[in-house]
ZAFI-680222 format. One record per residue (C-alpha): z, y, x; residue in three letters. Coordinates in steps of 0.5 Angstrom, whole numbers. Example, Ala and Ser with C-alpha at 12.3 -4.5 7.8 and 13.67 -1.06 7.14 Angstrom:
residues 2
      w      v      u  res
     16     -9     25  ala
     14     -2     27  ser
end
This chain:
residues 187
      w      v      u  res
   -427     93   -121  unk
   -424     86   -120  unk
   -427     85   -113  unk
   -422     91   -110  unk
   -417     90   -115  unk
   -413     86   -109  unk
   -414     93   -104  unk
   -410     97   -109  unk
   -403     92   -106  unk
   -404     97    -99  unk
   -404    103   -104  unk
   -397    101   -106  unk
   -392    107   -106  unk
   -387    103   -101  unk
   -387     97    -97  unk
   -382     91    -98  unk
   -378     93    -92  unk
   -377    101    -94  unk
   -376     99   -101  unk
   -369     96    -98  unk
   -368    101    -94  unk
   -368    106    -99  unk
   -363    101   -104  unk
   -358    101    -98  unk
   -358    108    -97  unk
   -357    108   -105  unk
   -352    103   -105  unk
   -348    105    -99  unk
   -347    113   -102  unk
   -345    110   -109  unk
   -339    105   -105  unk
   -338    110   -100  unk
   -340    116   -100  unk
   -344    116    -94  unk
   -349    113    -90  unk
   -350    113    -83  unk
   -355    108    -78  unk
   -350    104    -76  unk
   -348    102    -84  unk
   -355    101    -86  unk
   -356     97    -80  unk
   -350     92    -81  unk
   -351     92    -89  unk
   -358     89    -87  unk
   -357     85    -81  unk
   -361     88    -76  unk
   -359     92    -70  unk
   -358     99    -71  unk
   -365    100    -66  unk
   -370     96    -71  unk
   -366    101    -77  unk
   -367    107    -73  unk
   -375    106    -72  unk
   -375    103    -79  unk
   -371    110    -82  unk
   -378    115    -78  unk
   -382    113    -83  unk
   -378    114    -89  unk
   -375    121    -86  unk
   -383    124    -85  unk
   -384    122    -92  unk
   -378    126    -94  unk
   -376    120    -97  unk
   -369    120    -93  unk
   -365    127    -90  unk
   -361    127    -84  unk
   -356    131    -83  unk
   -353    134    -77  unk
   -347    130    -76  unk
   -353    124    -77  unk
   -350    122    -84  unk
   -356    121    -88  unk
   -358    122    -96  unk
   -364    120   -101  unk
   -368    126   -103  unk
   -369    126   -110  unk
   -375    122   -109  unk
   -372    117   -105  unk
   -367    117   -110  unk
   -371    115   -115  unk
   -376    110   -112  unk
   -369    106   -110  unk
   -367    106   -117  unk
   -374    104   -120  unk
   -374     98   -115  unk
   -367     96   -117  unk
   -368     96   -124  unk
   -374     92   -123  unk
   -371     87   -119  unk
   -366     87   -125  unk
   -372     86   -130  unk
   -375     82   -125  unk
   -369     76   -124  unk
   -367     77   -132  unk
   -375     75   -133  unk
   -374     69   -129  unk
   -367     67   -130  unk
   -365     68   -137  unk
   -373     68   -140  unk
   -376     63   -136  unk
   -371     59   -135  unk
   -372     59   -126  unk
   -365     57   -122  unk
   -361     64   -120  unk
   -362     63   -113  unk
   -369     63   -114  unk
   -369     69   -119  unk
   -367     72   -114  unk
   -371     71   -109  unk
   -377     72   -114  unk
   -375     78   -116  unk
   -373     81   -109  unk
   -381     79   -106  unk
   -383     83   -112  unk
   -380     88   -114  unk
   -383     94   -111  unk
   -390     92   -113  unk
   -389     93   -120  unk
   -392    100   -124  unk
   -388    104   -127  unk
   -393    101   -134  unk
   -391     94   -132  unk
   -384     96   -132  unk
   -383     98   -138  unk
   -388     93   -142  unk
   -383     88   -138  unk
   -376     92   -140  unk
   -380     91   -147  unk
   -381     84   -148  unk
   -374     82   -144  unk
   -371     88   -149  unk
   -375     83   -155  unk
   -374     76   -153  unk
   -366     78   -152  unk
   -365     81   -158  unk
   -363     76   -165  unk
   -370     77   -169  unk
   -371     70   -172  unk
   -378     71   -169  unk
   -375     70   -162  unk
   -371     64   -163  unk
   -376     58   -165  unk
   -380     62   -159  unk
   -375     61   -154  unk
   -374     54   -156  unk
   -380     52   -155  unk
   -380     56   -148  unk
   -374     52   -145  unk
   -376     45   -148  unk
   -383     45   -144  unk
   -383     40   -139  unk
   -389     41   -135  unk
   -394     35   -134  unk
   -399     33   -129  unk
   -403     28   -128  unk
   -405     31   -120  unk
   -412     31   -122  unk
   -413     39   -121  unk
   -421     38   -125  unk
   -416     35   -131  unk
   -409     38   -131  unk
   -408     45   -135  unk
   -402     48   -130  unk
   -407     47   -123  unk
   -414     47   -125  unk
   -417     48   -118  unk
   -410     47   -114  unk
   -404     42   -115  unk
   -397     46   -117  unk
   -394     41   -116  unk
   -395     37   -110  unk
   -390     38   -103  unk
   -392     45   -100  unk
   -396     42    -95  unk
   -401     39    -99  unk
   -402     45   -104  unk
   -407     48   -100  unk
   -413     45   -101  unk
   -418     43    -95  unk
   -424     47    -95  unk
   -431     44    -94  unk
   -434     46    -87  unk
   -440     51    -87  unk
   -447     48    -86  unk
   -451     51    -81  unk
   -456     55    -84  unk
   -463     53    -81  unk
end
């Protein structure tokens, strides 16, 4: 099972891209009332060619509904995987931010490149422990004392530090990837 769990991410109900066009769409009728390709394409920033390319799939779904006056509303269904990607993003950059501890910015990004993957399962175990570590139970708050003190030490020594094990964390970005042996041939 673990060798095909990576296989399931292509089996994910909505892509990235999709999952901000519905939030759009969702967001756009909450503010206005309506929602046209022209609205989406502003909100997003990107021209209004790449939006209706990007719409067909979700209307063939049934995801989205245009009508004849080319004004468009989410489905039911639509509605609510926007509004369950919405909540994880809001679950997600609570986790980060206020638990962890991550800046703002970052949560947020965090947050947004995640936030359509998460099972319904996973949601609401996190809706729980966020929910727990918020609350005043006297459990909690040595728990997050200790959270927010940690400081990470590395020796950059991946066989002897607990954070990197087989790869520095803590290096620049373009020296986190480590260097692959080169194959032998075999005789």
């Amino acid at each position: 099972m673990a060798n095909e769990v990576w296989k399931s991410f292509e089996e994910n109900q909505l892509s990235h891209s999709a999952a901000h066009y519905l939030m759009t769409i969702n967001t756009l009728l909450a503010e206005h009332g309506y929602a046209r390709v022209t609205d989406i394409a502003k909100h997003l920033n990107i021209t209004r060619g790449s939006c209706s390319i990007s719409l067909r799939p979700l209307k063939k779904r049934g995801l989205v509904v245009e009508d004849e006056n080319k004004f468009l509303q989410l489905s039911d269904e639509g509605k609510r995987l926007a509004e369950l990607v919405e909540r994880n993003d809001e679950l997600l950059e609570t986790l980060f931010r206020d638990i962890l501890g991550v800046s703002e910015d970052q949560a947020e990004i965090d947050a947004c490149k995640i936030e359509h993957l998460l099972s319904i399962e996973s949601s609401v175990k996190l809706a729980n422990f966020i929910q727990l570590m918020k609350s005043n139970k006297e459990i909690v708050k040595p728990l997050l004392n200790e959270l927010r003190g940690q400081e990470a030490e590395c020796s950059h020594d991946v066989d002897a530090c607990d954070y990197c094990q087989s790869i520095c964390f803590f290096e620049t970005p373009a020296t986190t990837f480590p260097k692959r042996a080169k194959a032998t041939a075999k005789s």
